[in-house]
C-alpha positions in Angstrom: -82.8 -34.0 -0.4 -81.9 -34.7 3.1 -80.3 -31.7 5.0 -76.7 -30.8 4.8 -74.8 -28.5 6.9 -76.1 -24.5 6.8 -73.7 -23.5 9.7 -71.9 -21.1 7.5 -68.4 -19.2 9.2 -66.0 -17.1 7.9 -63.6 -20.0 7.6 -66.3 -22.4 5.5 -69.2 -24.8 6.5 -68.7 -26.8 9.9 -68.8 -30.5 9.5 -67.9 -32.6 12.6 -66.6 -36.1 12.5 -66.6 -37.9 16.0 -65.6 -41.4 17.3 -68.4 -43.1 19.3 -66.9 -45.5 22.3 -65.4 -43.2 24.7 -66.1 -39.8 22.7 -69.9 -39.6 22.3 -70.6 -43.2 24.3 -69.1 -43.6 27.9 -66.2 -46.1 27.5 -68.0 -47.6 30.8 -71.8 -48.1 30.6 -72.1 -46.6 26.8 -74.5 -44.1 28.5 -74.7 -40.7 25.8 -76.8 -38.3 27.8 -74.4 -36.0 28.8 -73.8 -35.0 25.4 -77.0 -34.2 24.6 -76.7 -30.4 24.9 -74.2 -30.2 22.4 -76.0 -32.8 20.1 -78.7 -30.5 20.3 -77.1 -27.0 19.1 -75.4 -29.2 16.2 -78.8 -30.5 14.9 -80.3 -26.9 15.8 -77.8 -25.3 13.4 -77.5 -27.8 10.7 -74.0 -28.9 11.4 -73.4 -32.3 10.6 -72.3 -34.7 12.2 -70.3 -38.2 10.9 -69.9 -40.8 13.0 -66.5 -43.0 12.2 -66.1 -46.1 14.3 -65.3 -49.7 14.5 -69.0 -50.6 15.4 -71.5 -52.4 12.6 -73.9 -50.9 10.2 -76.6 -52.3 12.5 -75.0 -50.6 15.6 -74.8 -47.4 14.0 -78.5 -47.3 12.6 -79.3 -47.7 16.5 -77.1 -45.1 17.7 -78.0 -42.9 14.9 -81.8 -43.2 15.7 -80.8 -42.7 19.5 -79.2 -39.7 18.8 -81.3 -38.3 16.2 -78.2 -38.4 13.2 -79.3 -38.5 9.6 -75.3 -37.4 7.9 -73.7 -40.1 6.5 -71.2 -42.3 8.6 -68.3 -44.6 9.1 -68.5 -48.1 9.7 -65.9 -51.1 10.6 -62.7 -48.8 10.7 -63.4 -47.4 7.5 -64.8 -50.8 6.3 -67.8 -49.0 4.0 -69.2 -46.0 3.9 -72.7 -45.4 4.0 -74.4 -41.9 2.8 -78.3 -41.7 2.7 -79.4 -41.3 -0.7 -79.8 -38.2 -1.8 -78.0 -36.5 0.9 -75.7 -34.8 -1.6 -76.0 -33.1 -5.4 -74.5 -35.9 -6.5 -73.5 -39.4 -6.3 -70.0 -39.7 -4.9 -67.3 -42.0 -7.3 -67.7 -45.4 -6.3 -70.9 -45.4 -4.5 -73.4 -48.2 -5.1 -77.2 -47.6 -4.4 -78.2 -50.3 -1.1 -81.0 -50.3 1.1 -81.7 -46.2 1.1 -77.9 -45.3 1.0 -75.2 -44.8 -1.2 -72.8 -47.4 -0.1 -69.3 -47.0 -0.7 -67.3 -50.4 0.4 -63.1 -50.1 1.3 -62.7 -53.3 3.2 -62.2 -56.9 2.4 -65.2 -59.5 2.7 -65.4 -60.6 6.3 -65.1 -64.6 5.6 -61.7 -63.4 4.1 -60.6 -61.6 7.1 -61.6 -64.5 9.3 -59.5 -66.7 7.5 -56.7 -64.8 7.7 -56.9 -64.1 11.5 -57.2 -68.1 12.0 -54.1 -68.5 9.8 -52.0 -66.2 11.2 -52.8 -67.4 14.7 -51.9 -70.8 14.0 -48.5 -69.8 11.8 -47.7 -67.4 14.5 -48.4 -69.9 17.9 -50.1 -66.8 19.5 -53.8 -67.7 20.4 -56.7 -65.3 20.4 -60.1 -65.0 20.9 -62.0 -63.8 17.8 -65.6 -62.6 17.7 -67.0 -65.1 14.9 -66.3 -68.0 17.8 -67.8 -65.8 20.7 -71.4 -66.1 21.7 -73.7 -63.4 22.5 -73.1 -63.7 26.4 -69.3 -63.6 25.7 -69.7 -60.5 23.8 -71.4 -59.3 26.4 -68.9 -59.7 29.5 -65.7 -58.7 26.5 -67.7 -55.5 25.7 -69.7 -54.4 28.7 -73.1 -54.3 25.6 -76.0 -55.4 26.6 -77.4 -58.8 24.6 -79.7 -56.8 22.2 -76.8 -54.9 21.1 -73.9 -57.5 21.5 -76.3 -59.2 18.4 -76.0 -56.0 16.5 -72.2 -56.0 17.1 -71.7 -59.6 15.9 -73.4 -58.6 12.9 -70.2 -57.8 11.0 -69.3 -57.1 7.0 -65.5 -55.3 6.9 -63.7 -56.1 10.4 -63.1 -59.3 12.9 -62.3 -57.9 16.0 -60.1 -60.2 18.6 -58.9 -60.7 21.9 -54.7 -62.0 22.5 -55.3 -65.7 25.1 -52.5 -66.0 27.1 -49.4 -64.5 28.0 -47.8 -64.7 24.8 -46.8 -60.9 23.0 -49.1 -59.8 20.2 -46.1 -58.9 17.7 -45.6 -62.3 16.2 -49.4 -62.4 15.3 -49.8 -58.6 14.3 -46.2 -58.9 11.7 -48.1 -62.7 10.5 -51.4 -60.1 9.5 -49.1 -58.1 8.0 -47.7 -60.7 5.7 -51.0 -61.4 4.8 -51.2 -58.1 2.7 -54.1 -57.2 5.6 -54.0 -54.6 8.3 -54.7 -54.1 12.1 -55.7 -51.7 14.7 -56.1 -51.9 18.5 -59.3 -49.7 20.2 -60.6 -49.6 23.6 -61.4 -53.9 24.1 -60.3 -55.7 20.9 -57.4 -55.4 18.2 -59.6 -55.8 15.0 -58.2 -57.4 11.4 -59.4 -55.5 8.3 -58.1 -54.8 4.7 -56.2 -51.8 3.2 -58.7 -49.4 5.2 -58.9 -47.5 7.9 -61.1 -44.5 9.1 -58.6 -41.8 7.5 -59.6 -43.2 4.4 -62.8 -43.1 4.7 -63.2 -39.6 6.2 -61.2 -38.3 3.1 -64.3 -39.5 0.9 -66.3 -38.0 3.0 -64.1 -34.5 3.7 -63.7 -34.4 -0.7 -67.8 -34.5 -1.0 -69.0 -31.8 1.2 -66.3 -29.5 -0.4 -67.8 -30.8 -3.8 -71.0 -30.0 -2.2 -70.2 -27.0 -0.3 -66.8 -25.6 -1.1 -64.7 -24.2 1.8 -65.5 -26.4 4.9 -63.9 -26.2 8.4 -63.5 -29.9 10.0 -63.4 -30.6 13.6 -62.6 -34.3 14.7 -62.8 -36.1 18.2 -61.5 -39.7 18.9 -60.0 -41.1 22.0 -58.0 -44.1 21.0 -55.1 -44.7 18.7 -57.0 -45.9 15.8 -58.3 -42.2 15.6 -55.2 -40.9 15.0 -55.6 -41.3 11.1 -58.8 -39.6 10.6 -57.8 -36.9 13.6 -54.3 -35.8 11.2 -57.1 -34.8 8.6 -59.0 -32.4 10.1 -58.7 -29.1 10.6 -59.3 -28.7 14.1 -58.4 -32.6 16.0 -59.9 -32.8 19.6 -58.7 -35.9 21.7 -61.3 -37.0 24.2 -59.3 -37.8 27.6 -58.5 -41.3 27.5 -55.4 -43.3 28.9 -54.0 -42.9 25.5 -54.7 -39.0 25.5 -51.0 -37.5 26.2 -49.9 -40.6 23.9 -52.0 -39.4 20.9 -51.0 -35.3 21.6 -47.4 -36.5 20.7 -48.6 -37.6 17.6 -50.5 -35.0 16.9 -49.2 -32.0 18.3 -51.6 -29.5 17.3 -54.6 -31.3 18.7 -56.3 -30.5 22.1 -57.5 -32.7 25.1 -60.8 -32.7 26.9 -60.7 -32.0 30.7 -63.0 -34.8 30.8 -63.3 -38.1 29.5 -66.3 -39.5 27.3 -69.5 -37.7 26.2 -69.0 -34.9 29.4 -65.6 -33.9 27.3 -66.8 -34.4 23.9 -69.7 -32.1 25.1 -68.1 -29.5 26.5 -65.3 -29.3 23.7 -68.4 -29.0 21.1 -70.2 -26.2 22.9 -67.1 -24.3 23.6 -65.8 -24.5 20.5 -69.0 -23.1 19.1 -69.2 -20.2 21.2 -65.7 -19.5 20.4 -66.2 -19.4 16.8 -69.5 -17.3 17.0 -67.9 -14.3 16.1 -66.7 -15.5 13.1 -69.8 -16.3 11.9 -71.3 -14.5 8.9 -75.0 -16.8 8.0 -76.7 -18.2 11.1 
């Protein structure tokens, strides 16, 4: 069975759920070193750690080799989740066995979603630039991504992401989603088209099996962008990464904390201090 979190406090088993583009990634260059340290003491102590992000399957098998994750993660906004077999007791409600991982799948099929974007662009007169009509090299000056990894990002299942052309407001084109029966979000670069999913969803599956596998947990979150704000109301302790849309998302969530810095420097920092803060409280090592 493939290790789950040991870290044991007084107030339950530590699990942390992070964002990836402008938590753990720099929103700039997507450079992660500067979290490393605190990557390294939650690996050390057998605290695991979920990704939950708009990026591919195939993007997060890369980033989860860079950084040396084996917990289950988040794909798509919420799109599927994906837990490596065996990785709890069990096998959680809905999960089908795919490629070495229980796959649990919340979204709608991406040819569906692509047809709905295009319809509700034309019905609403607003014009966009979707990701199924970009190329690699367009992907590439949208995203900042290099080309192997702008391949990996076009590589999509559960979520079109898209750009707005022109001057024209969003709104008529977001409410025509809507009447679609579909959903949207807005990250960093894109707004992104998906089905009745988001992360929150998702990251409740997730939060219900390691208290089925564990019992009392504790649940720390970090996102810097308002499409964290679901999955960031869930958890126990919600840490905002500094972001332009940092003070906006404190509002919303009142009881959650800001970094002093932005991107993996910040989600560092909050990580280690919030370890040595708890220390005391621990009662297994």
């Amino acid at each position: 069975m493939a290790a789950v979190g040991r870290a044991i406090y007084a107030w339950g088993v530590l699990v942390v759920f992070s964002d990836l583009d402008g938590t753990l990634l720099d929103p700039h260059d997507y450079d992660w070193r500067a979290c490393r340290p605190a990557l390294e003491v939650l690996s050390r102590r057998g605290i695991p750690l979920v990704l939950a992000s708009s990026k591919t399957r195939a993007e997060l098998e890369f980033w989860r080799t860079r950084l040396g994750n084996r917990d289950p993660f988040v794909v798509e906004n919420g799109g599927a989740v994906f837990i490596p077999s065996g990785y709890f007791p069990f096998v959680p409600a809905g999960a089908i066995e795919r490629g070495g991982y229980q796959v649990i799948e919340l979204g709608r099929p991406y040819q569906e979603l692509i047809a709905a974007l295009e319809a509700a662009a034309q019905q609403s007169g607003v014009s966009v630039l979707a990701f199924h009509t970009m190329t690699v090299s367009q992907v590439c000056r949208c995203s900042g991504l290099p080309p192997a990894q702008a391949k990996l990002a076009k590589r999509r299942e559960y979520d079109e992401p898209f750009q707005i052309r022109g001057r024209r407001p969003p709104e008529p084109l977001l409410e025509a989603i809507e009447r679609r029966g579909l959903r949207w979000s807005r990250g960093g670069r894109f707004y992104h088209i998906l089905g009745n999913n988001d992360k929150a969803a998702a990251v409740e599956l997730l939060i219900h099996s390691y208290r089925r596998a564990h019992g009392q947990i504790h649940t720390v979150g970090f996102g810097d962008a308002w499409n964290d704000r679901g999955f960031l109301e869930l958890m126990d302790t919600p840490v905002i990464v500094r972001s332009p849309v940092a003070e906006r998302l404190r509002v919303a969530i009142s009881r959650a904390r800001i970094t002093s810095r932005p991107g993996p420097e910040g989600w560092n920092q909050a990580v280690l201090e919030l370890l040595t803060a708890q220390a005391a409280s621990q009662v297994v090592p």
